[in-house]
C-alpha positions in Angstrom: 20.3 13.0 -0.6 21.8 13.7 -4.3 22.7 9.9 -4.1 19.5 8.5 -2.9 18.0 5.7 -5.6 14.6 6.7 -6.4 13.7 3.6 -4.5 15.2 4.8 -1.4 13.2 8.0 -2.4 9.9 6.8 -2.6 10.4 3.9 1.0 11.2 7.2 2.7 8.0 9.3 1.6 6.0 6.4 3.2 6.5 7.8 6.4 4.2 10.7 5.5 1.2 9.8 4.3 -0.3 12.8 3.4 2.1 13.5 0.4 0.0 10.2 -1.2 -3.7 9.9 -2.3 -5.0 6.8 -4.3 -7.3 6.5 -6.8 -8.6 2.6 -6.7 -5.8 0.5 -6.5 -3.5 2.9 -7.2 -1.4 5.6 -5.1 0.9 8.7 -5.9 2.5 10.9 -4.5 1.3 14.4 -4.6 4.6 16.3 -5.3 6.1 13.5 -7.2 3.4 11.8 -9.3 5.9 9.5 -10.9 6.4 7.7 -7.6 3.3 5.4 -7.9 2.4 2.3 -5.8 -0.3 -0.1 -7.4 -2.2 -3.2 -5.8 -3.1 -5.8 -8.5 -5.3 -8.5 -8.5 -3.1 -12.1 -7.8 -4.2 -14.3 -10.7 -4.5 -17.7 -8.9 -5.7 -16.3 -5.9 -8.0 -18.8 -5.3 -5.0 -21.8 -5.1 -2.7 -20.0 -2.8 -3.4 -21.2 0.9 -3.8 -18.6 3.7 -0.7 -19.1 6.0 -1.3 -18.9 9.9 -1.6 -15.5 10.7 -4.9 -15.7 8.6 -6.6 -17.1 11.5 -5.2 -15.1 14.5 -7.7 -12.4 13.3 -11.0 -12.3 13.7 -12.5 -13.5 10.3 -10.1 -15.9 8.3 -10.9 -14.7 4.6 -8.1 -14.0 3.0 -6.8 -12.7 -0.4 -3.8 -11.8 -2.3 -3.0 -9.1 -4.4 0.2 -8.0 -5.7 2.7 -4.7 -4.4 4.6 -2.5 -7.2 6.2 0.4 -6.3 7.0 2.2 -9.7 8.9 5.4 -10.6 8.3 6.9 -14.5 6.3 3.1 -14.9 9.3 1.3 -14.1 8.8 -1.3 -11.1 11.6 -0.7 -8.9 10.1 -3.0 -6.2 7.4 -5.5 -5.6 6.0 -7.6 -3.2 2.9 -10.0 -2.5 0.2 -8.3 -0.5 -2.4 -9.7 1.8 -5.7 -9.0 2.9 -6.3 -10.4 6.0 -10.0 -10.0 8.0 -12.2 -9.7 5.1 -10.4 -6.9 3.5 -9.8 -4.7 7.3 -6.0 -5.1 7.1 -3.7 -5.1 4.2 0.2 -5.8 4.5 3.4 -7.0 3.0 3.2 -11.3 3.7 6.2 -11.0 5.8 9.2 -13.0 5.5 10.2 -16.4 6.9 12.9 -17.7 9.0 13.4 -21.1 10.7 15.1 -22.2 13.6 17.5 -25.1 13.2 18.6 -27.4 15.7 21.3 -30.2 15.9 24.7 -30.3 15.4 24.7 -29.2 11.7 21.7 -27.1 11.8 19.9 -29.3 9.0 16.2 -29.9 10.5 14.3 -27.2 10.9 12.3 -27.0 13.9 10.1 -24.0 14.0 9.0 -21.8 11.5 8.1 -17.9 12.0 7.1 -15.1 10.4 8.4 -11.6 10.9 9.4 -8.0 9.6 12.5 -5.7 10.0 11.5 -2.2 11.1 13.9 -0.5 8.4 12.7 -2.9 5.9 10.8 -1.3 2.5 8.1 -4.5 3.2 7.4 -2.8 7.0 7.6 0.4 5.8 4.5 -1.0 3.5 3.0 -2.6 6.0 3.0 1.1 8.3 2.2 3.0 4.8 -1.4 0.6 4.0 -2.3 0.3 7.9 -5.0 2.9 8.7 -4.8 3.7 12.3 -7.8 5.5 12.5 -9.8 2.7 12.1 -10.3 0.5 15.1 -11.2 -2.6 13.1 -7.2 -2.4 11.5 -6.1 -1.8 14.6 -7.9 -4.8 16.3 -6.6 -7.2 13.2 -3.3 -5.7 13.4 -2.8 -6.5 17.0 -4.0 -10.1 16.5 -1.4 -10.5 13.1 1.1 -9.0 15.5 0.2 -11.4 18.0 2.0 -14.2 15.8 4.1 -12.5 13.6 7.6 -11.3 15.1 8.9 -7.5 14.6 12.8 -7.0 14.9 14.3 -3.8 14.9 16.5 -4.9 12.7 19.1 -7.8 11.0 21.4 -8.2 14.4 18.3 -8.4 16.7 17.0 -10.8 14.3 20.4 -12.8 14.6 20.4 -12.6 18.2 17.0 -13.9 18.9 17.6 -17.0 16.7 21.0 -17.5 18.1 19.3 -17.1 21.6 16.8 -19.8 21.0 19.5 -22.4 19.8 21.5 -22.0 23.1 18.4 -21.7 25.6 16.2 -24.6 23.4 15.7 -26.6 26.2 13.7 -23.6 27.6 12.2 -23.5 24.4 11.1 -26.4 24.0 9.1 -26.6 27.7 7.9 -23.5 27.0 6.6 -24.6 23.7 4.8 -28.0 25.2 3.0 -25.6 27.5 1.6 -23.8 25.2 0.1 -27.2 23.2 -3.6 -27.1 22.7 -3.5 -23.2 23.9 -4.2 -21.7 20.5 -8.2 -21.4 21.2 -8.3 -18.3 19.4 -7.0 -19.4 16.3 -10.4 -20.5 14.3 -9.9 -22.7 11.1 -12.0 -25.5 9.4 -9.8 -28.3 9.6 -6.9 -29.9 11.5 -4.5 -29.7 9.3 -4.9 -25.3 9.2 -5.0 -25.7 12.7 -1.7 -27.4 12.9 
C-alpha cells in the first residue's frame, strides 16, 4: 500500500463512489481533496466526428470533453471523454484494436472498440456511469452492444488470435449480419458504413 503511486491511489477510490462529490465539472475526494478529477470542455469539439458507437444509442448527439485526474494540481492521467445520448452517458472513448489478416498481418480488416476491466479508462467509465438512472443504463447497454469488454490483456490476445484462425467463420458470420444494423440511425451513408 506504502508503494502505491498516487495514481494507483486515486483508480482504486473509484470503486467507491461515495468518498467523491463534484462540484460542476469537477470531483474530489472527500478524505483526500487533493485527488481531483476534472471534465473540460474539448476546444474543437465541433470538428471531431462521432465514431460508431454514437449511433447504437438512442439519440446520436455527441460531444467531447476532456478527462484529468490530478493529485496536488498535477495531472497524473488524462483521457478524452464522451457524451453520448444527448449528455445521458459519459465515458472514457475506448481504445481501438484491428484485426489483421494475411500472411504478414499488413491489411487490417475489422476495426473494434473495447475496454480492459482493470484498465484506469474502465474504471472511468464505472466511476461516471450512474446506475440509478434508467436512461444511463438503457445507453449503456446499447454502447455495450458494439463496444467489446475483455477482462483483461490475455483475453484480449486470445480473442483476436481466435478470430485469425477461425476467419472463415468470421467472415460468414459477418456477411449475415450485412444490412442488419437497423438500429443504428445516422444521416448519411458514409456514418452508416
Amino acid at each position: 500500500m506504502l508503494t502505491r503511486s498516487p495514481l494507483d491511489h486515486i483508480i482504486r477510490s473509484l470503486e467507491n463512489k461515495n468518498e467523491w462529490n463534484s462540484d460542476e465539472n469537477i470531483y474530489f475526494n472527500i478524505y483526500k481533496p487533493e485527488y481531483t478529477i476534472t471534465l473540460e470542455d474539448y476546444e474543437d469539439n465541433r470538428k471531431l466526428i462521432p465514431e460508431f458507437y454514437s449511433y447504437a444509442v438512442s439519440n446520436p448527439s455527441t460531444m467531447y470533453h476532456l478527462l484529468s485526474i490530478k493529485y496536488h494540481g498535477t495531472q497524473l492521467f488524462g483521457s478524452q471523454v464522451v457524451i453520448l445520448d444527448s449528455g445521458r452517458y459519459i465515458t472514457p472513448t475506448p481504445d481501438w484494436e484491428f484485426i489483421h489478416f494475411g500472411e504478414y498481418r499488413v491489411h487490417s480488416g475489422y476495426g473494434l472498440k473495447y475496454f480492459i476491466e482493470d484498465s484506469p479508462t474502465y474504471k472511468l467509465n464505472e466511476f461516471l456511469y450512474y446506475e440509478d438512472n434508467s436512461e444511463a443504463s438503457f445507453a449503456r447497454k446499447r454502447f455495450f452492444e458494439v463496444v467489446l469488454l475483455f477482462k483483461d490483456c490475455l483475453e484480449k490476445e486470445t480473442f483476436l488470435e481466435y478470430v485469425r484462425i477461425y476467419k472463415d467463420d468470421f467472415f460468414l458470420k459477418m456477411e449475415a449480419l450485412e444490412g442488419e444494423w437497423s438500429w443504428i440511425e445516422s444521416s448519411t451513408q458514409r456514418q452508416q458504413e
